[in-house]
C-alpha positions as CSV (number, residue, x, y, z in Angstrom):
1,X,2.5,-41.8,11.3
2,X,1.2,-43.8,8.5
3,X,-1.2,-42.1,5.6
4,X,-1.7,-40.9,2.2
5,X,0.4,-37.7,1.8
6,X,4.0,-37.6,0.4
7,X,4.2,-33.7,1.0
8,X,2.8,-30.6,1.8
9,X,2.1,-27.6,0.0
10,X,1.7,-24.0,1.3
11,X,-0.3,-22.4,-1.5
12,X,-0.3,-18.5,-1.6
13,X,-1.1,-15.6,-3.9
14,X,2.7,-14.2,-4.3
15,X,4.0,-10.3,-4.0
16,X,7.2,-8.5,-5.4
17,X,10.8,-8.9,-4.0
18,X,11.5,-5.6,-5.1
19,X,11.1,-2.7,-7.0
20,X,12.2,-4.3,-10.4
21,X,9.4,-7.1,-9.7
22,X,6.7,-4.8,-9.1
23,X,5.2,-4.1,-12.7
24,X,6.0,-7.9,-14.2
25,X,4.1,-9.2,-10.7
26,X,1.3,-6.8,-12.0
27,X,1.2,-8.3,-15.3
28,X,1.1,-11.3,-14.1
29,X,-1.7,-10.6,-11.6
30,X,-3.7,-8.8,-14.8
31,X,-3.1,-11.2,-17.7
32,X,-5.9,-10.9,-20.2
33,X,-7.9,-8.4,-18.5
34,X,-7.1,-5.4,-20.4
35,X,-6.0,-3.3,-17.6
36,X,-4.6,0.3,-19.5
37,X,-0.9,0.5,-18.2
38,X,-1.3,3.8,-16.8
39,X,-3.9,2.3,-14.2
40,X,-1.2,-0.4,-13.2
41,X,1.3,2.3,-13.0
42,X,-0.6,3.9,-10.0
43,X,-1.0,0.9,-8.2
44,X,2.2,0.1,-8.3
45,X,2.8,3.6,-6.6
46,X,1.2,1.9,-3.7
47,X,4.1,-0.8,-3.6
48,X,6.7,1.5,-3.9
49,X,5.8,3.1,-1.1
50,X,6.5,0.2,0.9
51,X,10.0,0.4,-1.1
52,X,8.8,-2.2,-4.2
53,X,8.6,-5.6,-1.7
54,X,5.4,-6.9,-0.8
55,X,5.7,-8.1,3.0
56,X,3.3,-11.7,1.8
57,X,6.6,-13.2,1.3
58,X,8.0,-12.8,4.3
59,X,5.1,-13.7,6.0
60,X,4.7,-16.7,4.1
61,X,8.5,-17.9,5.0
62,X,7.6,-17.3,8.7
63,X,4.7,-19.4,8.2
64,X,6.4,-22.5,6.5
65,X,9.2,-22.7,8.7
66,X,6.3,-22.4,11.5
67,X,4.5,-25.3,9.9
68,X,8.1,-27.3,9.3
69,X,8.5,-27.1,12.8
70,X,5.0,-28.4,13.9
71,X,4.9,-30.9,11.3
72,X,8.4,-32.3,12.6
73,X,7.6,-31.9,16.2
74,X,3.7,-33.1,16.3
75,X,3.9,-35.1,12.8
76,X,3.0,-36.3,10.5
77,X,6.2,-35.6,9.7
78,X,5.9,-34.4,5.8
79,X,8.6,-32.3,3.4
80,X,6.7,-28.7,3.4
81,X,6.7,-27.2,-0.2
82,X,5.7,-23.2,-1.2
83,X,4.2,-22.2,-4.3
84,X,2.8,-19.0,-5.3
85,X,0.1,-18.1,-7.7
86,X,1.5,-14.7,-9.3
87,X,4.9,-14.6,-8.0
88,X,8.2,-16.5,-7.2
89,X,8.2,-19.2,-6.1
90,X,5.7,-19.9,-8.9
91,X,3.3,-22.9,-8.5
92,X,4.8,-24.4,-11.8
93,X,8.3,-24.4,-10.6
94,X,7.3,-25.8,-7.3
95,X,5.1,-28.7,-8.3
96,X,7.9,-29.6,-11.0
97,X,10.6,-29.8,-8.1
98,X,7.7,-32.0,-6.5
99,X,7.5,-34.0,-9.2
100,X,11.2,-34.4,-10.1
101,X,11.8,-35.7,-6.4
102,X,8.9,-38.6,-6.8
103,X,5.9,-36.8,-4.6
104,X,3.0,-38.7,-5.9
105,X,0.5,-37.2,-3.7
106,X,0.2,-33.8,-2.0
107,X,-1.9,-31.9,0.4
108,X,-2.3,-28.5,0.0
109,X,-2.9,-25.5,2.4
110,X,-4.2,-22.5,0.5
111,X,-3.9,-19.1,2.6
112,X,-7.3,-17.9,2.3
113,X,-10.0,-19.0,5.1
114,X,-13.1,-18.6,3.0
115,X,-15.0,-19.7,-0.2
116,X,-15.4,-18.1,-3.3
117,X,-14.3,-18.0,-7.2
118,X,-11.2,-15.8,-6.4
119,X,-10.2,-18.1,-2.8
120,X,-10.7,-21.1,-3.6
121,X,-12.1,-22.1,-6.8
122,X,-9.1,-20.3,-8.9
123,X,-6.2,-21.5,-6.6
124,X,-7.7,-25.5,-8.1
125,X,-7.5,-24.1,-11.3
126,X,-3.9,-22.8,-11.2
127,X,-2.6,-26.4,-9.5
128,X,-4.5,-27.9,-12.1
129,X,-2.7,-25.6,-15.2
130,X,0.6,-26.0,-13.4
131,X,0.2,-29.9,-13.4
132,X,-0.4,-30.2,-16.6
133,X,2.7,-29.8,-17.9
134,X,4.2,-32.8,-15.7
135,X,2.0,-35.5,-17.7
136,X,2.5,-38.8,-16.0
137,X,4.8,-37.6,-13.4
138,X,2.2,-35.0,-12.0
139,X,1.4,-35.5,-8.4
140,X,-2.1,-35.8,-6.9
141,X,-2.4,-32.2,-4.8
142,X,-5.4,-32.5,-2.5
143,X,-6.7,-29.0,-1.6
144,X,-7.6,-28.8,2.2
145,X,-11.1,-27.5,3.5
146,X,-11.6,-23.5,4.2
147,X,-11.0,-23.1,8.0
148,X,-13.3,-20.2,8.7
149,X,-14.7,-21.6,11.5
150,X,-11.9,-23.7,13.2
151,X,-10.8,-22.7,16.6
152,X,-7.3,-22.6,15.5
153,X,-8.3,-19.4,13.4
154,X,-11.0,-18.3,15.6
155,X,-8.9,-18.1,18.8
156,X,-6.0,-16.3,18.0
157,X,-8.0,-13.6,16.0
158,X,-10.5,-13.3,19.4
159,X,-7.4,-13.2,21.4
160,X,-6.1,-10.1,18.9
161,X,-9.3,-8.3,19.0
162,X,-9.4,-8.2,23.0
163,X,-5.5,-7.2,22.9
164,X,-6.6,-4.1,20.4
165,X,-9.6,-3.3,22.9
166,X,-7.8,-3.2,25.9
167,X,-6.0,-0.2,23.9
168,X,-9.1,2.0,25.1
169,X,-10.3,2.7,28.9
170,X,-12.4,0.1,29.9
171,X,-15.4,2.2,30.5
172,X,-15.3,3.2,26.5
173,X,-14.9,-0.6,25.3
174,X,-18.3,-1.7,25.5
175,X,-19.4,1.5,23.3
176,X,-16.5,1.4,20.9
177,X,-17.5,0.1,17.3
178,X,-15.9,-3.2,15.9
179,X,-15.7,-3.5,12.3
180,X,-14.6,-6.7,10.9
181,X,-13.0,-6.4,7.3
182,X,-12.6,-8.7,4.1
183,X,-11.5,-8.2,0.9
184,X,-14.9,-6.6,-1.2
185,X,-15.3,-9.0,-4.0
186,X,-17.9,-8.6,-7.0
187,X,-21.6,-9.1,-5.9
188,X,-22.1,-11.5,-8.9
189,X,-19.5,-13.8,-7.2
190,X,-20.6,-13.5,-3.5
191,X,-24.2,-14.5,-4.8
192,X,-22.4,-17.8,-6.1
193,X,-20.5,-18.6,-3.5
194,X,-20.6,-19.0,0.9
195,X,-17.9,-16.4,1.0
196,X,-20.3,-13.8,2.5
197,X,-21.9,-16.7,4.5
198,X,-18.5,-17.7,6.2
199,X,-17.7,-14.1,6.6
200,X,-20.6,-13.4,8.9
201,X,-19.9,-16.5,10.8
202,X,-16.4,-16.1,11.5
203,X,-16.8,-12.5,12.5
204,X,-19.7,-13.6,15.2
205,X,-17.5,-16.4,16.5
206,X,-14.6,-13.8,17.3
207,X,-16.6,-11.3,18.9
208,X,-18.3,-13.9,21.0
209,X,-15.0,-15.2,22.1
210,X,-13.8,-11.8,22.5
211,X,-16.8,-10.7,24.5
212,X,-17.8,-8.3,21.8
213,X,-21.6,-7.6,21.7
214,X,-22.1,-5.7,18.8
215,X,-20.2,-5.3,15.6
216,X,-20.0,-5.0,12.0
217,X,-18.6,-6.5,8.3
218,X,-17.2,-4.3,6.0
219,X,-15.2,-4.4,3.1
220,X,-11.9,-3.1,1.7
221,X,-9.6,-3.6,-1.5
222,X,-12.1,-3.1,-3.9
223,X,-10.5,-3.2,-7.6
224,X,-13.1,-3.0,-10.1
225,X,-14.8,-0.4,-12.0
226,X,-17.3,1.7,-10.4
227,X,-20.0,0.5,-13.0
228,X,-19.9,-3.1,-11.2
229,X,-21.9,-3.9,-8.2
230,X,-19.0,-5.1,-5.3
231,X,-19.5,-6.3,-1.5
232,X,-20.2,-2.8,0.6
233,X,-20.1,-0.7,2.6
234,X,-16.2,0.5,2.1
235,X,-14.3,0.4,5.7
236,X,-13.9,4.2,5.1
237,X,-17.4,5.3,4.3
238,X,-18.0,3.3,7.4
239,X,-15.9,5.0,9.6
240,X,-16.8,8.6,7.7
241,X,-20.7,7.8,8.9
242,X,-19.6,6.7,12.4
243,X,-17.5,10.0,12.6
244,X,-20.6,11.7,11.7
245,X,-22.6,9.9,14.3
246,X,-20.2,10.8,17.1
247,X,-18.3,8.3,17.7
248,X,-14.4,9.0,18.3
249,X,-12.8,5.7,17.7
250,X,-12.7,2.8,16.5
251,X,-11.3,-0.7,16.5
252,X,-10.7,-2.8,13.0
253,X,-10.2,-6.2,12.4
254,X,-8.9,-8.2,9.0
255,X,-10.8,-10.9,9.6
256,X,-10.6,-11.8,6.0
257,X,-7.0,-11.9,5.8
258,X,-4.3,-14.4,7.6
259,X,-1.5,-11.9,7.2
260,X,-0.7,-8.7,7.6
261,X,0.3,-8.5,4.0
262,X,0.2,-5.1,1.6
263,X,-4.1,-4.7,1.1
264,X,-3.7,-4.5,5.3
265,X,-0.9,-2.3,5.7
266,X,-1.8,0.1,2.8
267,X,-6.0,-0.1,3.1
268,X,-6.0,0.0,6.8
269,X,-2.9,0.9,8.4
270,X,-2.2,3.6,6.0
271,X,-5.2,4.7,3.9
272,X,-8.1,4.2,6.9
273,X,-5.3,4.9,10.0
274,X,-4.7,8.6,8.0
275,X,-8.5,8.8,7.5
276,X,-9.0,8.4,11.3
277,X,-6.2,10.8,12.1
278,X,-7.3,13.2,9.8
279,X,-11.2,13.2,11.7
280,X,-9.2,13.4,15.3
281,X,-10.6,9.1,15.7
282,X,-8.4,6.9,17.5
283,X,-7.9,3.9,15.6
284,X,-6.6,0.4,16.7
285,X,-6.3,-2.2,14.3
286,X,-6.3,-5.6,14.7
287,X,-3.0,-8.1,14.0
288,X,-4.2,-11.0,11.5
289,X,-3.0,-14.8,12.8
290,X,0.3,-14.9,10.9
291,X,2.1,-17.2,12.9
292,X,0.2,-18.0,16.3
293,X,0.5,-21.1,17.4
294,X,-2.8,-22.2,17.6
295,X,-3.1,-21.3,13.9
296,X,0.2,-23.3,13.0
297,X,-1.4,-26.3,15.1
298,X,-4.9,-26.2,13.1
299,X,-2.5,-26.3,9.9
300,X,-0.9,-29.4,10.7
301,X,-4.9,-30.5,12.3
302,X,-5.9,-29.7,8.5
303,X,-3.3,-31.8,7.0
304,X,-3.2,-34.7,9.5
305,X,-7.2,-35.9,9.3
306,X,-6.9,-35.8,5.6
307,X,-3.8,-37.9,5.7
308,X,-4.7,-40.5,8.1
309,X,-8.5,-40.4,6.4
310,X,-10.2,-39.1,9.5
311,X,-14.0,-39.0,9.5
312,X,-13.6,-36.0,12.5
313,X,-13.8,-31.9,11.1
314,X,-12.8,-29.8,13.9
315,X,-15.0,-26.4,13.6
316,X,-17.3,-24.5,16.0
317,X,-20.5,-22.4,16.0
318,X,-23.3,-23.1,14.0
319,X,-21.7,-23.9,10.5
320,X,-20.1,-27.2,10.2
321,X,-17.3,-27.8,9.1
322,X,-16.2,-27.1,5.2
323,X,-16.1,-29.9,2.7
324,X,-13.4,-31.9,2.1
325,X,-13.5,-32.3,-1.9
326,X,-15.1,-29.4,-3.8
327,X,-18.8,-30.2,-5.7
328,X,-17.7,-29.5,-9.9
329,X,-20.1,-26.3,-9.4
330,X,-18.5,-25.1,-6.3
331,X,-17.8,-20.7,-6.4
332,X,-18.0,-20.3,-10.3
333,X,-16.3,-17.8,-11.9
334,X,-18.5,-14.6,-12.0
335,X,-19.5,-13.4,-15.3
336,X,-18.3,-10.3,-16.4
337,X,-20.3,-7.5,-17.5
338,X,-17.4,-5.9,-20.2
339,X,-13.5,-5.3,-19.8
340,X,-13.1,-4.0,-16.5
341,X,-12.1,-0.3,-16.9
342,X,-8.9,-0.9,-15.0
343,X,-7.8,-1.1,-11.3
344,X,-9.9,1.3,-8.4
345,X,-11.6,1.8,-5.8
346,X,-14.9,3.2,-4.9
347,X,-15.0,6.6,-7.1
348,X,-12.8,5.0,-8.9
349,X,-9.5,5.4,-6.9
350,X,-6.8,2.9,-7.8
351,X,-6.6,-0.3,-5.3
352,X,-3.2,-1.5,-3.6
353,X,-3.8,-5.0,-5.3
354,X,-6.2,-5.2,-8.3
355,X,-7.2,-8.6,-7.8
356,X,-10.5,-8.8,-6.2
357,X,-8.6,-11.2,-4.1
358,X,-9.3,-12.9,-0.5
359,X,-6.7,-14.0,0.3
C-alpha cells in the first residue's frame, strides 16, 4: 500500500517499572512546578500500593503488539514505534532510534481520545522538544486526529457498558444510574478547549448504543489545589448524593480513559469501589477499550487515510470528525493563577497521578 508514512508511533504518557522508578517518574511528571516533596511522597503511596509498577505499560505493550499485528495483517504495513512522555521508553530515545534508522516521516497515535492543553496540545510540544535535538535528521511525526467519536471507540465502550449492566437484574437496569468519568482538568483549560464538548458527545453516543436513557459526566483525578476552579462534580460526591437519594447502586464508566491504567484502578476500583462498599452500593465498573479489536482496527483506520491522503473521516453522531492538523491556537496552555500548592484532590487529598492528565 503506497503513501506517505515511514512509521508509526504509539505515543503515551509513561508509568513506573517499579518501586525504584516511582519518585524519579514523579519528578519527571512535576518538573518546574514546585510541588513540596512531601506531597509527592504521598502520591507515590498510591503506586506502591500497586507494588511501585504502573499497569500503562503493560497495557501499552498489549496495545502495540495489537496494532503490529493489524498493521501487518490489514496494512499498511508500517514498523510500529513506542514513546512515552514521562517515562521509559522516553520520546527522545524513541524518535532518535527513528531517526538513526532513516524514518523521515511518522504518524503518530497519541492515547488520549479527546482535546485539550494536557491531551493533545502538550503531547505536539514534547515531539517537537524531542526532535529538536536530531537537527536535520529529525523526522516529520504527524499527530493523528482525536477519535472521540469514531465507532471504533464508541462500540467497544457501548458493548462494555451493556456487559457491566447486565451485572444487575433486568428489572433494576433501566433505574440504575450511569456515570461516565474523565479525568477533571482545570476550568480555565476546559473553557479553551472542546475537551468538555467531546466528552458530552462521546458519553451520549455510548449510552445510545448501549440503550442507556439517562446518564451522567463526572469527573475524577483531580490534582490541583483546592483554590483552583477544576471540572465537577467528583465521581464520589456523585455517588455520596445518589446514596443519599436512595439509590443502591451504581454502574461507572472511564470513558475518558483507553486503559485501565493506575487513575482507574486506584480512583475507581479502589477509592470509589471502597466508597460504595462502605455505603452497602453495588458497584460495577466499566472495562476501558485496551485492546478490542474494533479499537485496534480504528487505529490502523486513523493511520491508513492519513497515509494514503484520504479526504474520508470516519465518525458518528452529531460532531464531525476531528481535524486533521491542529489551528496554532488550538487547547492553549491554561494560565496559572500561582504555584500550585502541590498534588490533591478535592479537600485537598493527594491524587494517584498529579498531572491533570487525560489521557
Amino acid at each position: 500500500m503506497a503513501g506517505i508514512y515511514d512509521a508509526v508511533l504509539l505515543v503515551s504518557f509513561g508509568g513506573p517499572d517499579g518501586p525504584d522508578d516511582v519518585m524519579p517518574f514523579l519528578e519527571n511528571v512535576l518538573r518546574g512546578r514546585n510541588v513540596p516533596r512531601e506531597r509527592m511522597l504521598e502520591v507515590a503511596e498510591h503506586y506502591h500500593h500497586f507494588g511501585g509498577r504502573s499497569p500503562i505499560n503493560g497495557q501499552n505493550l498489549a496495545l502495540l503488539e495489537a496494532l503490529r499485528k493489524e498493521l501487518a495483517e490489514h496494512g499498511p504495513d508500517l514498523p510500529v514505534y513506542w514513546g512515552n512522555r514521562n517515562w521509559h521508553p522516553l520520546l527522545t530515545d524513541t524518535l532518535r532510534e527513528m531517526a538513526d534508522a532513516g524514518i523521515r516521516r511518522v504518524a503518530a497515535f497519541v492515547t488520549s481520545a479527546y482535546s485539550s492543553y494536557s491531551g493533545c496540545r502538550q503531547y505536539r510540544e514534547n515531539i517537537a522538544a524531542a526532535l529538536a535535538p536530531l537537527g536535520d535528521r529529525a523526522p516529520q511525526v504527524d499527530k493523528l486526529r482525536v477519535f472521540f467519536n469514531h465507532p471504533g471507540f464508541v462500540g467497544p465502550m457501548a458493548t462494555n457498558l451493556a456487559r457491566s449492566l447486565a451485572e444487575f437484574p433486568a428489572d433494576k437496569r433501566a433505574t440504575t444510574p450511569v456515570l461516565f468519568t474523565a479525568h477533571s482538568i482545570p476550568v480555565s483549560m476546559a473553557d479553551s478547549c472542546r475537551y468538555l464538548l467531546q466528552l458530552r458527545e462521546a458519553s451520549r453516543l455510548v449510552a445510545a448504543e448501549a440503550g442507556v436513557p439517562e446518564w451522567e459526566l463526572v469527573f475524577q483525578s483531580r490534582s490541583g489545589p483546592p483554590t483552583q476552579p477544576w471540572l465537577e462534580p467528583d465521581v464520589c460526591d456523585r455517588i455520596r448524593e445518589l446514596h443519599a437519594a436512595g439509590h443502591d447502586r451504581v454502574v461507572v464508566a472511564p470513558i475518558g480513559f483507553i486503559s485501565d491504567h493506575m487513575e482507574v484502578l486506584y480512583d475507581l476500583d479502589t477509592e470509589a469501589s471502597d466508597l460504595c462498599r462502605s455505603l452497602g452500593m453495588q458497584f460495577a465498573r466499566v472495562a476501558t477499550v485496551g485492546t478490542a479489536p474494533a479499537f485496534v482496527a480504528m487505529i490502523r483506520d486513523l493511520v491508513a487515510e492519513r497515509h494514503e491522503a484520504s479526504p474520508d473521516r470516519l465518525a458518528i453522531g452529531g460532531m464531525p470528525a476531528s481535524h486533521d492538523v491542529c489551528p496554532l491556537d488550538c487547547c492553549p496552555a491554561p494560565q496559572r493563577p500561582g504555584p500550585p500548592a502541590g498534588p490533591g484532590g478535592p479537600g485537598g487529598r493527594p491524587g494517584p497521578a498529579p498531572t491533570g492528565q487525560p489521557r
